[in-house]
N, C-alpha and C positions, 0 to 999 in steps of 0.2 A: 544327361539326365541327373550324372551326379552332381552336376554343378548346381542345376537348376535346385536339388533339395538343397545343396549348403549356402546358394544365394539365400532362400527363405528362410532358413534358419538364421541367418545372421541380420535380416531383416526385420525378424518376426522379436528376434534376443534386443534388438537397438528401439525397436517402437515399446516394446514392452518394460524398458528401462530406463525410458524418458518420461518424465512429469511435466503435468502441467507446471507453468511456472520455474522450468530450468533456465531459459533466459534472464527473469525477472531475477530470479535470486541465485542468480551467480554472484558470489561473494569475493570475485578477485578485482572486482575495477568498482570507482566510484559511478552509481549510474547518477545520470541526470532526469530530473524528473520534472515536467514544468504544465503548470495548470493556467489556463485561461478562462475568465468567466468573465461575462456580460454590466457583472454587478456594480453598478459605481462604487458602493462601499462593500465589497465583500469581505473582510476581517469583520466590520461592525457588524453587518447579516448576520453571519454565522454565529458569532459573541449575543447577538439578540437571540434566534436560535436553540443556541444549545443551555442562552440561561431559563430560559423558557420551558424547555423538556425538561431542565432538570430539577426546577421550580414546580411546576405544573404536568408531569409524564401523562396525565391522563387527560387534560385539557392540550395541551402542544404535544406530538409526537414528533419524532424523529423527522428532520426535513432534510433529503436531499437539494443540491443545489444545480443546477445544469452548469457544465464545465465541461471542456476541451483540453485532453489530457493530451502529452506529447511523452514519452518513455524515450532516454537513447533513440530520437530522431522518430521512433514510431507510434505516427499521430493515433489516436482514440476518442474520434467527437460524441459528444452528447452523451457524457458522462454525470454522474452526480458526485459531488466532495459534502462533507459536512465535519465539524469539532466533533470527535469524541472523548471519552474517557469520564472518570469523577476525579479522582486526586490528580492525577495527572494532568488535570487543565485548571478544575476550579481552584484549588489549592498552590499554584503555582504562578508565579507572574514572569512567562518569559516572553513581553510582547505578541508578535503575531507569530511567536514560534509553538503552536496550539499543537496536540494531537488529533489526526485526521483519518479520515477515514473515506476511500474511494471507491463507488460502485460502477462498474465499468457496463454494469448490467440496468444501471437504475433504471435510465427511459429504454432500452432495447433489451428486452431478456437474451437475445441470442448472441449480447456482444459480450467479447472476452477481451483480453491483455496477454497474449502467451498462455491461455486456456484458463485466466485467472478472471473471476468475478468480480472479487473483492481484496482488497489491499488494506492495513492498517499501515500509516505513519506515527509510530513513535517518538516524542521528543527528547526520550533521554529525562523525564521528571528531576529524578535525584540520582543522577549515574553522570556526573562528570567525564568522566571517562571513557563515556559512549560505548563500551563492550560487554558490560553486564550480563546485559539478557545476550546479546552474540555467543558470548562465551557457556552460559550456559546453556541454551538450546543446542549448541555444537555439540558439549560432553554427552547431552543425554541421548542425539545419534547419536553420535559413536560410541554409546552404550547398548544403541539397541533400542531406546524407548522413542516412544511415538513424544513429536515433538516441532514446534514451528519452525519452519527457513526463515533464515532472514538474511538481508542485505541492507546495504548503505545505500542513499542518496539524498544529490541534492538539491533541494525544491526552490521551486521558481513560481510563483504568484505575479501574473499578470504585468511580466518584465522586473520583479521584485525578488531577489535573493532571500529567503527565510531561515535557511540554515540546513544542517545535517541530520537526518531522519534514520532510523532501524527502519525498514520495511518489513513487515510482518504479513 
């Protein structure tokens, strides 16, 4: 009997001490991330898109896009991707290296990624150095303040290399 309470206990201390999204933002290995769409031109889509919302917010809303996400080998079909951000895309010109944005929920509300909805891809805008925000969402955990995960990866467009992302 006494095993059986320190089994649940230890059970109960391990489910209660996992987050959604511990997979996803494990921060010790480079993950790979790779998207699949339908789109013949999907850079140009999305660039038509998000200049549209941002031109027009009230006339064009935000468009999901349907895409078939793959995380470190574990597929997630019928997903939505779209460009997000304002300085961080329109202000910037780093080819199709756009800031993104993943809803893993868009056409299935009941679908997750490691209990995750939704995912920001960060481009690194003006952070060369690609640790900025890493570094500082680290300090303010381990200060105690409520604060984003993040991790590394690197994306993959429709057999296309696009470069290294903050996952947020």
């Amino acid at each position: 009997m006494r095993n059986w309470f320190l089994s649940c206990f230890v059970f109960i201390s391990f489910v209660a001490n996992s987050q959604n999204g511990d997979l996803v933002f494990n921060d010790t290995i480079l993950h790979t991330l790779v998207i699949e769409t339908a789109l013949p031109n999907w850079f140009e889509t999305l660039e038509n898109d998000f200049q549209q919302n941002f031109e027009h917010p009230d006339v064009y809303p935000e468009i999901y896009r349907t895409c078939n996400v793959t995380w470190d080998g574990i597929a997630v079909p019928n997903c939505g991707f779209r460009e997000k951000g304002n300085a961080s895309n329109s202000l910037t010109n780093f080819g199709k290296k756009k800031p993104f944005k993943i809803a893993f929920d868009e056409f299935d509300n009941n679908q997750t990624l490691d209990g995750l909805k939704k995912i920001n891809l960060n481009n690194f805008t003006n952070d060369p150095s690609l640790m900025h925000d890493v570094i500082a969402f680290k300090l303010f955990r381990d200060a105690g303040l409520v604060a984003s995960r993040t991790s590394y990866a690197k994306l993959i467009i429709n057999g296309e290399y696009i470069g290294v992302y903050v996952i947020i």
